[in-house]
C-alpha positions as CSV (number, residue, x, y, z in Angstrom):
1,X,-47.6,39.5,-26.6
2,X,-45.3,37.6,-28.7
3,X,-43.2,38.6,-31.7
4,X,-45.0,37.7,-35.4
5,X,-44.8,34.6,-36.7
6,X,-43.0,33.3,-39.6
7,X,-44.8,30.6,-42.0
8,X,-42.1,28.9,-43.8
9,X,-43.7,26.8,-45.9
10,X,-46.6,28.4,-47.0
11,X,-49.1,28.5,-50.2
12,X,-50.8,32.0,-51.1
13,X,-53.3,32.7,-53.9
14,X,-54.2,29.1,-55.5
15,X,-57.4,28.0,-53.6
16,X,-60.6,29.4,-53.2
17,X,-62.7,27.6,-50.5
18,X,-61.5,23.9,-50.9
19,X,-61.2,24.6,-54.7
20,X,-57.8,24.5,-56.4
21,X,-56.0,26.1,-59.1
22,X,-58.0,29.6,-59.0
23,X,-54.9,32.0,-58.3
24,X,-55.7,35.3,-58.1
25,X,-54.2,38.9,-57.3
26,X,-57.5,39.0,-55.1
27,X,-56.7,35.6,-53.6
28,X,-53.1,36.5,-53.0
29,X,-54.1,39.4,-50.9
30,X,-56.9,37.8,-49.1
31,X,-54.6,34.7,-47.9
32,X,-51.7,37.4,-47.0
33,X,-54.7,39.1,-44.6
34,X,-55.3,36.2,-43.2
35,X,-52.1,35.2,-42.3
36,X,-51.5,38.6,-40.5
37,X,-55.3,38.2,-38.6
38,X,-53.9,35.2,-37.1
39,X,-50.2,36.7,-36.5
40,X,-48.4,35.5,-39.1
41,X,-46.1,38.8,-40.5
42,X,-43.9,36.7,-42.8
43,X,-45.2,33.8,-45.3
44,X,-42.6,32.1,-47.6
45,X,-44.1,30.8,-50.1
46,X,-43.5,27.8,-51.8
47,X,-44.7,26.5,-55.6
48,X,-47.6,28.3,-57.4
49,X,-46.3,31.7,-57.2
50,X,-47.0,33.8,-60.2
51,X,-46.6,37.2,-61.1
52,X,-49.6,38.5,-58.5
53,X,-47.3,37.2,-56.0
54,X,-44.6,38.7,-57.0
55,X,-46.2,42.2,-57.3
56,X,-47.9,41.4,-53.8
57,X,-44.4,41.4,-52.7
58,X,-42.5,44.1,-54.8
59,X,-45.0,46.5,-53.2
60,X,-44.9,45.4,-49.6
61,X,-42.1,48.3,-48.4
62,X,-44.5,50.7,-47.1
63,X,-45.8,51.5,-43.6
64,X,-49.2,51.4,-43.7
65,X,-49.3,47.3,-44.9
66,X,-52.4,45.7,-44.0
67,X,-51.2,41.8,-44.5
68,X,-48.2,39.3,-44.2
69,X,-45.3,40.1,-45.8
């Protein structure tokens, strides 16, 4: 077992599949789940943020999260 991992350089919600430029509340929360599938807790993102991020975020202070942080 190891602690979670931190990406700190990461990109969340801009791609779908090997497309670009599709950000998305629902792609925000699917890259966040991936991250935490493969052990990731903490994803700093970098560039393309917009306000789905930033709500992704403001909402992640409760117990039951089911994604990277």
């Amino acid at each position: 077992m190891i602690p979670g991992l931190v990406n700190a350089h990461g990109h969340v919600g801009n791609t779908s599949g090997l497309q670009q430029g599709v950000y998305s509340a629902a792609h925000v929360l699917r890259d966040l789940r991936t991250y935490a599938a493969y052990g990731v807790t903490t994803v700093f993102s970098l560039g393309d943020d917009q306000d789905a991020g930033f709500r992704a975020r403001d909402a992640q202070a409760v117990p039951s999260l089911d994604r990277a942080r």
